[in-house]
Legacy VTK file of the C-alpha trace (Angstrom):
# vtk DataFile Version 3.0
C-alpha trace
ASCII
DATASET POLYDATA
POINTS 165 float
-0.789 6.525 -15.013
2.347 7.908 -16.156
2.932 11.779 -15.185
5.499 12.241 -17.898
3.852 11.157 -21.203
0.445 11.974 -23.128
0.456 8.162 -24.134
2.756 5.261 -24.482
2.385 3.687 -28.034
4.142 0.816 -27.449
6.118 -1.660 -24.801
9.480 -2.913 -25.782
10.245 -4.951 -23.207
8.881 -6.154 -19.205
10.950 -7.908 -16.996
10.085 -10.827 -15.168
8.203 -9.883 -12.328
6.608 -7.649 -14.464
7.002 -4.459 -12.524
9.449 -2.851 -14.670
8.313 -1.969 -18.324
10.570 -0.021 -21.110
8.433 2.055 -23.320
7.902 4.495 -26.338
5.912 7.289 -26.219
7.323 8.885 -29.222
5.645 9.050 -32.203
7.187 8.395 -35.959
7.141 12.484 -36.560
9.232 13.371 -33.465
11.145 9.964 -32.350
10.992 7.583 -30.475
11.044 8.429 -26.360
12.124 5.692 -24.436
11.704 5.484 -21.007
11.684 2.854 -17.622
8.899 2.744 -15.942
8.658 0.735 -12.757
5.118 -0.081 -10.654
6.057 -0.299 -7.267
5.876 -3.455 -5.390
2.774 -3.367 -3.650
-0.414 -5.373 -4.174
-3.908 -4.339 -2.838
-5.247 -7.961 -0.989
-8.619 -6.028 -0.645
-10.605 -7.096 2.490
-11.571 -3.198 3.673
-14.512 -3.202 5.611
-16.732 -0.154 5.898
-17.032 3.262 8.671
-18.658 6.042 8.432
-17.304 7.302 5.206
-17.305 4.305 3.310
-14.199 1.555 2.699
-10.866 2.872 4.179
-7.895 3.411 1.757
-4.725 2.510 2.374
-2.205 2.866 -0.310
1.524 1.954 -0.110
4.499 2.536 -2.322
8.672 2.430 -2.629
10.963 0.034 -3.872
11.722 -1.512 -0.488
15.596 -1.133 -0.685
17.987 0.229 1.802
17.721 3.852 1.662
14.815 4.635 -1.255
11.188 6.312 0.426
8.301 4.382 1.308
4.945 5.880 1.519
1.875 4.434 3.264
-1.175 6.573 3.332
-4.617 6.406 4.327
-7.583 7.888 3.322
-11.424 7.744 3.574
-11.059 7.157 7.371
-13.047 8.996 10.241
-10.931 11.815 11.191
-9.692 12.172 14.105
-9.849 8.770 15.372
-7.401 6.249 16.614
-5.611 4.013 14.022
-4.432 1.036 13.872
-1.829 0.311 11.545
-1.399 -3.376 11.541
2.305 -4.877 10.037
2.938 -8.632 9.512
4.823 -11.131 8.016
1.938 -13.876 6.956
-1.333 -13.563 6.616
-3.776 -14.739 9.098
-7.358 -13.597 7.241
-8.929 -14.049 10.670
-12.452 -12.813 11.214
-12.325 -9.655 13.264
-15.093 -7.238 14.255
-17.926 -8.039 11.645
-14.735 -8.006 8.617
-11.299 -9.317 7.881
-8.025 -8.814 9.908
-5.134 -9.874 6.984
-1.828 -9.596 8.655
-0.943 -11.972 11.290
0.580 -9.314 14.111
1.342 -11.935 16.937
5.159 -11.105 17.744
7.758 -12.045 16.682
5.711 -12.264 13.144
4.453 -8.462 13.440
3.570 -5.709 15.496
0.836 -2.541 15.365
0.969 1.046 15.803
-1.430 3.513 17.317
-1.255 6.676 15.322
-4.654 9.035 14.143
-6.146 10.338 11.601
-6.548 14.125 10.221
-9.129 16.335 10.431
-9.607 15.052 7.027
-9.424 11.645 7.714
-5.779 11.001 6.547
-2.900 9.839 7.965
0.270 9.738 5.705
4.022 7.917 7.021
6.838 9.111 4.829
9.846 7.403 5.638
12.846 5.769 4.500
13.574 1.922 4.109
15.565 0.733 6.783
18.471 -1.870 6.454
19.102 -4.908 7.601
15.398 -6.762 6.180
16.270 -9.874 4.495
15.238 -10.166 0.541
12.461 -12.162 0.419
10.511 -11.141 3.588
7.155 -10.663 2.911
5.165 -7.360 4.394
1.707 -7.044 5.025
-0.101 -4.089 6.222
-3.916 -3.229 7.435
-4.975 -0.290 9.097
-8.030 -0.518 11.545
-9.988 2.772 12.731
-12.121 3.306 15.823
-15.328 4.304 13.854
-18.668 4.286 15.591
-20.428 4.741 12.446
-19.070 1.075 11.281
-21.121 -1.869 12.308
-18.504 -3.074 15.148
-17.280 0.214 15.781
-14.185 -0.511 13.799
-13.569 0.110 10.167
-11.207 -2.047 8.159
-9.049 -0.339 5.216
-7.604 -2.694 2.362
-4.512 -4.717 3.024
-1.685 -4.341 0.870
1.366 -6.466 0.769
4.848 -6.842 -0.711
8.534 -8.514 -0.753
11.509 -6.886 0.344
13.551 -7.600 -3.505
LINES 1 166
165 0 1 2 3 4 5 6 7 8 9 10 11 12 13 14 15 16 17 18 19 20 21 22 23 24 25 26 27 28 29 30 31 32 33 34 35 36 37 38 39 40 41 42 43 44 45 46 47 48 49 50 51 52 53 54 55 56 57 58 59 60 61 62 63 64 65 66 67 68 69 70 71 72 73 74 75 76 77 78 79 80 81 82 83 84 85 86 87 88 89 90 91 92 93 94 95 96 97 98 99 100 101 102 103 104 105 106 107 108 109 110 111 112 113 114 115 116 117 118 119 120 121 122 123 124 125 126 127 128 129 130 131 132 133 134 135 136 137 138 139 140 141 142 143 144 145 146 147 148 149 150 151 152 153 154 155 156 157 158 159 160 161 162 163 164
């Protein structure tokens, strides 16, 4: 969606990557209004695996550039539970309590954090891209929540993943 405009009518141009789209939402009465729109670099990979409430949700988002926010929420979780957020470099799709663990964590390739969930079963990091992550690294990221009402006792959110630009 786009917060800005009723509709776009038209796009003028993408570029390569095809994240980054320059479009009219004008109309021939008023004018053209031109604007950039860019869809942040991360991809869903999928592979959730059911708790208590369902399929875990984790959604990530920022540019991935020295300075700019980064977002990673979760949602749909147990709440109050432990949380696993998983961070990699490859993937590993390894079987892993009854679903599918993405990111390969084994240092120096990755690394987890313990964190918990809300009373609403959210957790949201806000935070600012670091410096100093060579272009072209890949990131992957899982989160994994103790959940006894999932059939291992762990439930599995989506992986997403993206490349530092």
């Amino acid at each position: 969606g786009v917060p800005l405009f009723d509709a776009i009518n038209s796009v003028w141009d993408v570029t390569p990557d095809g994240r980054t789209f320059l479009v009219n939402s004008g109309d021939v009465l008023f004018g053209f209004q031109v604007a950039r729109i860019r869809i942040d670099g991360f991809d869903d990979l999928g592979s959730s695996f059911p708790g208590t409430y369902g399929a875990p949700r984790l959604y990530a988002a920022g540019e991935m550039t020295l300075g700019t926010p980064i977002d990673v929420q979760l949602g749909n979780a147990l709440e109050n539970a432990p949380a696993f957020l998983v961070v990699g470099v490859a993937p590993i799709n390894a079987p892993f309590y009854g679903g599918t663990l993405v990111p390969w964590f084994e240092a120096p390739l990755g690394t987890y954090l313990i964190l918990a969930t809300d009373p609403l079963g959210r957790l949201e990091i806000p935070a600012v891209w670091p410096g100093g992550v060579p272009s072209g690294t890949p990131l992957i990221l899982q989160y994994w929540i103790d959940d006894p009402g999932a059939a291992f006792g762990l439930a599995g959110s989506n992986a997403v993943s993206a490349t530092v630009p």
